[in-house]
N, C-alpha and C positions, 0 to 999 in steps of 0.2 A: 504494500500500500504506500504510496506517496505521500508527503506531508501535506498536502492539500487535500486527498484523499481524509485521512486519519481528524484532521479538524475540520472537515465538513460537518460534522457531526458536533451539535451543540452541544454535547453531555460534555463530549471530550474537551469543548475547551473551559467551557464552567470548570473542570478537574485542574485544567492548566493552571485558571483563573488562581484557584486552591492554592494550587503549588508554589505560585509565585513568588507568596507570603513567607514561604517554608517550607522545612520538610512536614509532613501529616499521616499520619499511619488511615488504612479503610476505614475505622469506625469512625473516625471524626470529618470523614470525609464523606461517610454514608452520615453523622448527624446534622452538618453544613446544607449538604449538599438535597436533602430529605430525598435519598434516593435509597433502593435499596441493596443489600450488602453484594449481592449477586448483579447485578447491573453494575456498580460501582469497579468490581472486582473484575468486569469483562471489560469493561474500556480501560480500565488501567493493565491489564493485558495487552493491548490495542497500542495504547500507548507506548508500553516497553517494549512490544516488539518493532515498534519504529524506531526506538532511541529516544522518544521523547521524555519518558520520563527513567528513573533509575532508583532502583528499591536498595536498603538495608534493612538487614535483617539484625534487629535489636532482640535478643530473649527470642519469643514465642511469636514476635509480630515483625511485619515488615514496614520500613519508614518510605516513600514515597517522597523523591523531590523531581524537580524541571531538569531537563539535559538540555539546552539550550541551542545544543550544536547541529541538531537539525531541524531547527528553526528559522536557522538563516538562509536558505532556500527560500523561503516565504519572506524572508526582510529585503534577499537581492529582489524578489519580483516586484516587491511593492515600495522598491529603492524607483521605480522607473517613475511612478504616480506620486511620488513626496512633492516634485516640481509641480506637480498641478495642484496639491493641498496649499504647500507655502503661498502661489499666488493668488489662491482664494481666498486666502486668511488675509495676504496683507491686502487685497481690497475691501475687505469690510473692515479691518483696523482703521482705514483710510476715510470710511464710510462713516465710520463711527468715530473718528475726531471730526468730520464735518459737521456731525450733529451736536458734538460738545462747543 
């Protein structure tokens, strides 16, 4: 699956979202998340076997954080469209000092 693939799926990136913050073991991420432990536990499957995310195994439970490194496939794509946000942005900056 490609990383476009893998976060077409909204669960998966609410998980991402998760991860951001931290590392987070399944249950705190099935009680955030109000999903359940079985759902949870198959996209972060989904997940690790893209690289996306990267488990440790603490005791009896595994910790759950971002791997960042194939995400950036998705940041060169959307490195091409930053030029089109910047100059939106700065015409309504523009927009909005003429109405100050």
């Amino acid at each position: 699956m490609t990383p476009f693939e893998v976060l077409a799926e909204p669960k998966r990136r609410l998980i991402l979202d998760q991860l951001a913050g931290g590392e987070l073991g399944v249950s705190e991420l099935v009680r955030r998340l109000r999903m359940s432990q079985p759902a949870v536990s198959k996209h972060l499957r989904i997940l690790r076997d893209a690289g996306m995310v990267t488990a440790r195994v603490d005791a009896q439970r595994r910790q759950y954080r971002v791997n960042p490194g194939p995400l950036a496939e998705i940041d060169r794509w959307l490195a091409h469209f930053r030029p089109f946000w910047s100059q939106r942005l700065d015409t309504l900056e523009a927009k909005l000092d003429e109405e100050d």
